[in-house]
C-alpha positions in Angstrom: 90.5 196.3 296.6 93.3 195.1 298.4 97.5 195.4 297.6 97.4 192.0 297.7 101.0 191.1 296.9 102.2 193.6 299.5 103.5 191.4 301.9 106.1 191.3 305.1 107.4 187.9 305.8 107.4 186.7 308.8 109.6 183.9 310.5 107.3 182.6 313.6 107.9 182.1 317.3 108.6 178.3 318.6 105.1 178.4 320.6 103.3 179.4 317.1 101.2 177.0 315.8 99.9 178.6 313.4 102.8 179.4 311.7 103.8 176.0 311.4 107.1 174.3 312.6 109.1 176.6 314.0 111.5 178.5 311.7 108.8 178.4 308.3 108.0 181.0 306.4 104.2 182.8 306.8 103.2 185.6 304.4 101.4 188.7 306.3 99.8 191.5 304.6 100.8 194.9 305.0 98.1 197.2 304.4 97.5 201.0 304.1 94.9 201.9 305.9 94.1 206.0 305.9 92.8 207.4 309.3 91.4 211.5 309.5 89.1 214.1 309.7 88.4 217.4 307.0 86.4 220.2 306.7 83.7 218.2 305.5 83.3 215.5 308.6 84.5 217.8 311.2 84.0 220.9 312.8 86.3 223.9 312.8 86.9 223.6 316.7 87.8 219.6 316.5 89.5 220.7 313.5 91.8 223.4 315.1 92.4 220.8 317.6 94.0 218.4 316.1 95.9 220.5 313.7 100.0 220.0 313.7 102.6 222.2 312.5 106.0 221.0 311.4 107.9 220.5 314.0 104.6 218.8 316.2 104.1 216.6 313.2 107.7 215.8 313.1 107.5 215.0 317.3 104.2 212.9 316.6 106.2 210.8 313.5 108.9 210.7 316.1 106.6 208.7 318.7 104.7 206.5 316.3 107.9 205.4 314.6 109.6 204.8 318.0 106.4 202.9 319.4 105.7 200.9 316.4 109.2 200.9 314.4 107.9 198.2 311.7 104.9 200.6 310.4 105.6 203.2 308.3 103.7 206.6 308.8 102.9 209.7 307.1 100.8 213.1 308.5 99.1 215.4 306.3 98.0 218.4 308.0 96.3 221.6 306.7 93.6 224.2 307.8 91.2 221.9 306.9 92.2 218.4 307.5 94.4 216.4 309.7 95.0 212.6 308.2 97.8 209.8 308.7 98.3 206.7 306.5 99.9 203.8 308.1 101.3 200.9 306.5 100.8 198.4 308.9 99.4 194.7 309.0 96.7 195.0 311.9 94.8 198.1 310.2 92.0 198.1 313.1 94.3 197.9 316.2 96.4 200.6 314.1 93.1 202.8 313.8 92.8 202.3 317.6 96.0 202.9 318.8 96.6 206.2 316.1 93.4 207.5 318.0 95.0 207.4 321.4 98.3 208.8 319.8 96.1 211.9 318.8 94.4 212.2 321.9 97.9 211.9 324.2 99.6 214.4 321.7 96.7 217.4 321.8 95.4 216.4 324.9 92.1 215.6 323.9 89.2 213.0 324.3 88.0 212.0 321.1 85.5 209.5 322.2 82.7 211.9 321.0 83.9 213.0 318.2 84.4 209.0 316.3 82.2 210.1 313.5 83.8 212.6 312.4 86.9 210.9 311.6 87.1 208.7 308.2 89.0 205.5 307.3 89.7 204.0 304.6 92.2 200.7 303.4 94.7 200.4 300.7 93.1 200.6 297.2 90.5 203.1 299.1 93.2 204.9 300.8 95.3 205.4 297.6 92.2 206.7 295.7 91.9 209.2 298.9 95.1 210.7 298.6 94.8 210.7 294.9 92.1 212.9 295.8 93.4 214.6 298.1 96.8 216.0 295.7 94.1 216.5 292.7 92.6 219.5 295.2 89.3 217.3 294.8 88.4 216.9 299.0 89.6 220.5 299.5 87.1 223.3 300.3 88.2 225.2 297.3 87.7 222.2 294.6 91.1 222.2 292.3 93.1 224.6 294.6 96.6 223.7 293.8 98.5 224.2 296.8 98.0 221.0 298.1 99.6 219.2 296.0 102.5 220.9 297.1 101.5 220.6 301.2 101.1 216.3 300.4 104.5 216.5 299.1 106.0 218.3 301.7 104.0 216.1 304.1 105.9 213.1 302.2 109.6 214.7 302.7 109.0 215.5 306.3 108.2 211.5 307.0 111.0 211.0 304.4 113.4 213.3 306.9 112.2 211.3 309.9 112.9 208.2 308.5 108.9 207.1 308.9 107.8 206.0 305.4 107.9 202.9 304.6 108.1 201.4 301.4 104.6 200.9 300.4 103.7 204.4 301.6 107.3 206.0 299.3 105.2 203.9 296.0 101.6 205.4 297.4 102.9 209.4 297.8 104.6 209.0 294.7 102.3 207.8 292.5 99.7 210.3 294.1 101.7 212.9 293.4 102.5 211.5 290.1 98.1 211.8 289.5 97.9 215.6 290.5 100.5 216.4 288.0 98.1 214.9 285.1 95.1 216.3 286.6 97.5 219.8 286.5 98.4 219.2 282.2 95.5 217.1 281.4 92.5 219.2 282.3 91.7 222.4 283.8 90.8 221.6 287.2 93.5 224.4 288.2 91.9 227.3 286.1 90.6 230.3 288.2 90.8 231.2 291.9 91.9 228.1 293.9 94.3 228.9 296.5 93.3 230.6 300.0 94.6 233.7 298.8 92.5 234.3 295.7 89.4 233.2 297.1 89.8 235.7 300.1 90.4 238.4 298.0 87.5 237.4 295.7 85.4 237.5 298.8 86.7 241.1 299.2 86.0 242.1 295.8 82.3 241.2 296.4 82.0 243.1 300.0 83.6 246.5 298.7 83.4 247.0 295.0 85.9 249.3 294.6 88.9 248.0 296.6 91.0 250.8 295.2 89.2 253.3 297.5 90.4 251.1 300.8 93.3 250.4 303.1 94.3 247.0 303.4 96.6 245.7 306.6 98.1 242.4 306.0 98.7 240.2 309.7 101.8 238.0 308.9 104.2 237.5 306.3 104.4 233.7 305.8 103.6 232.1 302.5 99.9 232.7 302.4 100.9 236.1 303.7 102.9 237.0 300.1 100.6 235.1 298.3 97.9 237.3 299.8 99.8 240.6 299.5 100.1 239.8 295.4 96.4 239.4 295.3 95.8 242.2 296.8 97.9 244.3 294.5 96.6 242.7 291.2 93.5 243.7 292.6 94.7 247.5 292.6 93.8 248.1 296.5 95.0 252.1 297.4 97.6 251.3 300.1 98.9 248.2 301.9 100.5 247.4 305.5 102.6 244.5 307.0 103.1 243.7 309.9 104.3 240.5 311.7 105.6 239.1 314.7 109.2 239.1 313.0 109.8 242.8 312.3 112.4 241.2 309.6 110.0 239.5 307.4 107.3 241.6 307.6 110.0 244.1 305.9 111.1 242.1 303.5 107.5 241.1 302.2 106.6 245.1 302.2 109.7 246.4 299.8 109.2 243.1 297.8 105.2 244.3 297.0 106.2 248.1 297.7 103.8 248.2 300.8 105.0 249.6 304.6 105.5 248.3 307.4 103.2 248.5 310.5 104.8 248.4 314.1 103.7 244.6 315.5 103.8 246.2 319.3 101.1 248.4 318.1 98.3 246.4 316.0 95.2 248.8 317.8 96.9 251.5 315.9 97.4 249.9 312.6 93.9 248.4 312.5 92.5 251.9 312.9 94.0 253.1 310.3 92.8 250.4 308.0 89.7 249.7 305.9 90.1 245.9 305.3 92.6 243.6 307.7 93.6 240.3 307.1 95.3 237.8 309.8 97.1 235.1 307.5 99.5 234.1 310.5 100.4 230.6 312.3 100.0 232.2 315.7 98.5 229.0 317.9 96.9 231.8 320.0 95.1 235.0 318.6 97.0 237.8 317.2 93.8 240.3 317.2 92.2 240.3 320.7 88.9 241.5 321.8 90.4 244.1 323.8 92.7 245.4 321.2 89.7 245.2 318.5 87.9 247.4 320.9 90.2 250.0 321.2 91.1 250.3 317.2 87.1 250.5 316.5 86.9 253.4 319.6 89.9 255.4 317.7 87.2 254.8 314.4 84.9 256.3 315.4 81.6 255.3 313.0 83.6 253.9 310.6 83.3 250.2 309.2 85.7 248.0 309.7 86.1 244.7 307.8 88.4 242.1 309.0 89.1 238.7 307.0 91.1 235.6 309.5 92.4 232.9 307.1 94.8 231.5 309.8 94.3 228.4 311.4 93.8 228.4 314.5 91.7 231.5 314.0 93.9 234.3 314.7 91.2 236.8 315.5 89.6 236.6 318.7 85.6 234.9 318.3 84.8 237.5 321.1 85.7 240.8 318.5 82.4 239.2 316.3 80.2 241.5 319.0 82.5 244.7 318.5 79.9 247.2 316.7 81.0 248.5 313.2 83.2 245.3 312.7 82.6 242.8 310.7 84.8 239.2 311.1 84.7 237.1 308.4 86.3 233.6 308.8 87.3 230.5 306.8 83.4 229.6 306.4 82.6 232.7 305.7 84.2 231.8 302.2 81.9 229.2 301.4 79.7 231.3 299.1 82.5 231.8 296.3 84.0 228.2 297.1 80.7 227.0 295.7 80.6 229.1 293.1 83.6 227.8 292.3 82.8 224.5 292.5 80.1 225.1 290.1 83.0 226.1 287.5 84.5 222.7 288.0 82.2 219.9 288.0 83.1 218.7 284.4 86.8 219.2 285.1 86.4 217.3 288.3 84.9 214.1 286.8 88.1 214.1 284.1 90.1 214.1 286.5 88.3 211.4 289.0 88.8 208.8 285.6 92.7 210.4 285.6 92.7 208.9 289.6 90.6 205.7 289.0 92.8 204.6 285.8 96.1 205.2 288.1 94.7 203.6 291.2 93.9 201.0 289.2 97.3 200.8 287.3 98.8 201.3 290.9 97.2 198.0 292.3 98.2 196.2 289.5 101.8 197.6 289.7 102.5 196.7 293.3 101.4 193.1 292.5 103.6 192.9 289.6 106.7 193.8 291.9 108.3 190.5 292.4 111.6 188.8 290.9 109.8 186.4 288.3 107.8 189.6 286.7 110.7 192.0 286.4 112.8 189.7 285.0 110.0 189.3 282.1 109.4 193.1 282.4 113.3 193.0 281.5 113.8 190.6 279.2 110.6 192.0 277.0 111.9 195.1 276.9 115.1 194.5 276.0 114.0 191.8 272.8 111.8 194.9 272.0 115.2 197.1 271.3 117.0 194.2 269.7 114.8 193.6 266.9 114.4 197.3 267.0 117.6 197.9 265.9 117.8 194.7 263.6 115.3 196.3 261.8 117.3 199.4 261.7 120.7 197.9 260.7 120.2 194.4 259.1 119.6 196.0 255.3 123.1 196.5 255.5 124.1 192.9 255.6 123.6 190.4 253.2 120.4 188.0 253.5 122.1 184.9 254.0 124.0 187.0 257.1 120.8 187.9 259.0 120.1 184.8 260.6 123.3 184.7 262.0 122.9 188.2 262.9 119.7 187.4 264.8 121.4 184.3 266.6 124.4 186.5 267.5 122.2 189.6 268.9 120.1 187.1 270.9 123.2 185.3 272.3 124.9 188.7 273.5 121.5 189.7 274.9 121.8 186.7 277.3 125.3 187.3 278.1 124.4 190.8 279.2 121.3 190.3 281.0 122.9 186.7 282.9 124.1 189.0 286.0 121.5 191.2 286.2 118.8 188.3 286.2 120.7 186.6 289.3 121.1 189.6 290.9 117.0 190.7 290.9 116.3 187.2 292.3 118.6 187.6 294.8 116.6 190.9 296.0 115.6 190.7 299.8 112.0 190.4 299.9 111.7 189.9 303.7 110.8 194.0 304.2 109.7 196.5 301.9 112.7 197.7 300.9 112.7 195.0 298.6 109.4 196.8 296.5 111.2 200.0 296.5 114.5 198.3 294.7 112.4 196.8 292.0 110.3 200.3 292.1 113.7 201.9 291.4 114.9 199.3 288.6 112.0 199.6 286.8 112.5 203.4 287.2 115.6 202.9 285.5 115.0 200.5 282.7 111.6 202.2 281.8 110.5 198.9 282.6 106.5 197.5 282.7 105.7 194.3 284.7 102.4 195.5 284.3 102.1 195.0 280.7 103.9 193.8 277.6 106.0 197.6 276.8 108.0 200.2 278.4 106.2 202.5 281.1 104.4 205.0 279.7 105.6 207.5 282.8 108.8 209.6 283.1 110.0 210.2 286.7 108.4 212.1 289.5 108.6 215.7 288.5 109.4 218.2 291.8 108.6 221.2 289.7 104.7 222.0 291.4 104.8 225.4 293.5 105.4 225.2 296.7 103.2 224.6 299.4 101.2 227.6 301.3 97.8 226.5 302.6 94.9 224.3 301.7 91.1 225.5 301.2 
């Protein structure tokens, strides 16, 4: 299904004979075409590969926006999934050219590796993301910290200046979706974040975590996040330590843990039972090498060591370390199918919550024009004038009333004369022009969609705040 009313016109060069004679108008679509790869179509290497931070993801924006300054773009990019959506009217030389923007940026060749990336165009796209903030593509089915990770992926393209118009409408109204899916089922209910799941997957390898030592690797959001679990879960003692000897104090006397000397990891992983690397380290935190000599001061004595960081954060070389066992991000599969299991039914409530607003989406972005806000407008303001006739006209007499009606309905012209001239004189030759009715309607609780007001308040900002994807 295409956003067919989403449009850019276009005045055409002398020499184009398509376009006409010279000077006339030609309509072009803009479409929203959805380019990426997840944990389910790509492996963890290709994966880590392509996986931006903030500030690359702000560089990369940077570029596209500079190289193609009329298409908007917006990067989403968690542990398990990098994906861009592009507003832009050639969607397959876009596909191409995002491609070798990827490939220049991580220094890669990704001829191999087409398959595992995934497209999809407007209606498609918009039913993705949908998806996407509803936790539904995530590893973890219903984790809600995604939600939170799309809309910070939105502000940073906001703070860049890449997001166009079409793609402000798309985030919104996906954002808009996981916020129903939150209220109106329970696709949220259980463990769904990173940090839950990981220490669920703890819970199941030593039944009594009370008995065992815990050392916590980094002090960022999943860090704390981690760090509660793992006190709710009642284990004996806990450690911190991080790169930034600052934060990795401040996380400890906030969860009453210590601190463990950064310098010195060897030591602090000999002393625990159960480590786990939650950091945003692009190289490993926990070598081979300094595995090696935490087991030797061991002795005999298990060691089991949890990396939720991507990139991994734990060396793949420590996997042949005797008496240590590494557990990664797959290694959580097991409970993220269990879980799974738990929200089928939820899941399918909340895949008719994202086809009835896709649907109402489409329909909304084709209403967005001068000639249906005006009726949006006009209906909605007759609806509160006979409204309150209804509420005030027993108190005049019944020979009174038709000149009350004539009178209402005159004034109601009056008022809405300006207004009317001023939506038609709207610039529709860019986007801009949707996101100034978007904001009307916003305003006036208007529906060009229908025959009432919107049944949809504003865009609430009150979802936690982003940590990591599952």
């Amino acid at each position: 299904m295409r956003f067919r009313n989403l449009v850019l016109r276009q005045t055409p060069g002398k020499n184009d004979t398509k376009g006409g004679p010279a000077g006339a108008a030609r309509e072009v679509l803009m479409e929203v075409l959805a380019l990426g790869l997840n944990h389910q179509s790509a492996a963890r290497p290709l994966r880590e590969a392509l996986y931006f931070d903030s500030a690359s993801m702000a560089a990369f924006l940077r570029s596209w926006l500079a190289a193609s300054p009329r298409e908007g773009i917006v990067g989403l990019s968690t542990c398990n999934r990098t994906e861009f959506y592009v507003a832009t009217r050639r969607p397959d030389e876009a596909r191409r050219r995002l491609l070798e923007a990827l490939e220049r940026a991580k220094s890669l060749d990704l001829s191999a590796n087409a398959a595992a990336f995934y497209s999809y165009l407007d209606a498609e796209a918009a039913a993705h993301l949908c998806r996407v903030a509803c936790g539904l593509d995530s590893l973890v089915v219903g984790e809600d910290q995604i939600m939170g990770q799309v809309r910070q992926a939105y502000h940073l393209a906001l703070d860049v200046g890449a997001a166009s118009g079409i793609l402000n409408l798309l985030f919104e109204r996906a954002l808009r979706t996981a916020r129903r899916a939150r209220t109106e089922t329970q696709i949220g209910q259980g463990n769904v974040s990173v940090a839950s799941v990981a220490v669920s997957f703890i819970r199941k390898v030593f039944s009594n975590p009370s008995q065992h030592n815990v050392l916590l690797v980094g002090a960022g959001e999943t860090a704390e996040l981690v760090a509660q679990c793992l006190l709710e879960a009642g284990v004996r003692s806990l450690a911190v330590a991080n790169r930034t000897a600052e934060r990795a104090t401040a996380l400890a006397q906030r969860f009453g843990a210590r601190t463990a000397r950064f310098d010195d990891l060897a030591h602090a992983v000999a002393e625990a039972d159960i480590v786990i690397c939650a950091t945003g380290s692009a190289d490993p935190v926990l070598t081979a090498e300094m595995m090696k000599k935490a087991m030797a001061r061991r002795g005999n004595r298990l060691l089991a060591a949890l990396d939720i960081s991507v990139p991994r954060n734990i060396d793949p070389a420590a996997d042949d370390i005797p008496q240590l066992f590494v557990y990664d991000m797959e290694a959580l599969e097991q409970v993220c199918e269990e879980n799974r299991a738990k929200r089928r039914s939820e899941a399918r409530k909340v895949e008719a919550i994202i086809q009835a607003e896709v649907e109402r989406f489409v329909a909304w972005t084709a209403s967005l024009d001068a000639e249906h806000v005006i009726g949006a407008l006009r209906r909605r303001m007759e609806q509160i004038r006979l409204q309150e006739l209804e509420r005030y006209g027993g108190a005049f007499p019944a020979s009174e009333k038709d000149k009350l009606d004539r009178f209402s309905a005159s004034l109601l012209n009056k008022a809405l004369h300006d207004l009317t001239v001023n939506i038609k004189s709207v610039n529709l030759d860019s986007e801009d022009g949707l996101l100034e009715f978007d904001v009307l309607c916003r305003a006036l609780n208007l529906d060009p969609v229908g025959q009432g007001a919107r049944d949809e308040g504003p865009l609430s900002d009150d979802s936690p705040p982003p940590t990591a994807e599952m």
